[in-house]
N, C-alpha and C positions, 0 to 999 in steps of 0.2 A: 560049430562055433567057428569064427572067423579071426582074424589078431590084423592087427597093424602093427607092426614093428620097427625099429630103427636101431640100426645098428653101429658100431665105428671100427674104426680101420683102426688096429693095432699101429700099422706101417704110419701113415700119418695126419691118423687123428678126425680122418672127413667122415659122415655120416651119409647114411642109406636109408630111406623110407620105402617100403613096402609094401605089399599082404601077402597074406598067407590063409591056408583050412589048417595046417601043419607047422608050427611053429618049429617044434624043436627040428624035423626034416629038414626046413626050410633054410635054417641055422647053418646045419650040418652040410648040407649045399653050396652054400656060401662058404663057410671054410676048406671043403675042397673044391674049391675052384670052378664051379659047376655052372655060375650065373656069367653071361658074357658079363654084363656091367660092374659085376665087384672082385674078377678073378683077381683083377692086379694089382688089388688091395689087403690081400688078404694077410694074417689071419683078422676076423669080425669076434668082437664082443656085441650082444645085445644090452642094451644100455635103456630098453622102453619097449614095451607097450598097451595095448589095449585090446581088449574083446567086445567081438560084434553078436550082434546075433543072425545074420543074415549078410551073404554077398555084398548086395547092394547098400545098404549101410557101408559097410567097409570101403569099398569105393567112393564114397563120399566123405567119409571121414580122411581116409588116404590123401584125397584130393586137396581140400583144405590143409591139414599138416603140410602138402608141399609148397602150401601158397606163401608169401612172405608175412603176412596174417599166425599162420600154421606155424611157422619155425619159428617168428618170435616165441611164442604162447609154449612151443617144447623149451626154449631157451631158456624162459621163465619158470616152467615146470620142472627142470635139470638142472636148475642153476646150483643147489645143492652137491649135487651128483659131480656136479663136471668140477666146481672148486676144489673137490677130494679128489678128483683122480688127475686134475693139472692139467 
């Protein structure tokens, strides 16, 4: 199985799109400091995602979620989420 995830910066609040084969690993990576791109945001809550069946799926879904298409459509799916946590 495959995940797309998205994560937010405790620190200040910006989110991270990714994949993964290893979610919780991948996590755990990310809040120590492990990824260049989110060391100097850390610590990471995951806040989303989704299971693939297949790599290539996941890269294409990945892709889309980054598009401006993609992040409206989680803004909408999170809008819930993100009123309760402010």
């Amino acid at each position: 199985m495959f995940y797309i995830y998205i994560i937010q910066s405790k620190k200040n609040g910006k989110w991270y799109t990714g994949s993964t084969n290893n979610l919780r690993k991948r996590l755990k990576q990310h809040n120590e400091e492990k990824s260049t791109w989110t060391k100097s945001l850390t610590p990471w809550d995951l806040i989303y995602y989704e299971a693939c069946i297949d790599e290539e799926d996941t890269r294409s879904r990945e892709k889309y979620l980054k598009s401006g298409m993609g992040k409206r459509y989680l803004k909408n799916r999170l809008r819930r989420f993100l009123s309760l946590t402010g």
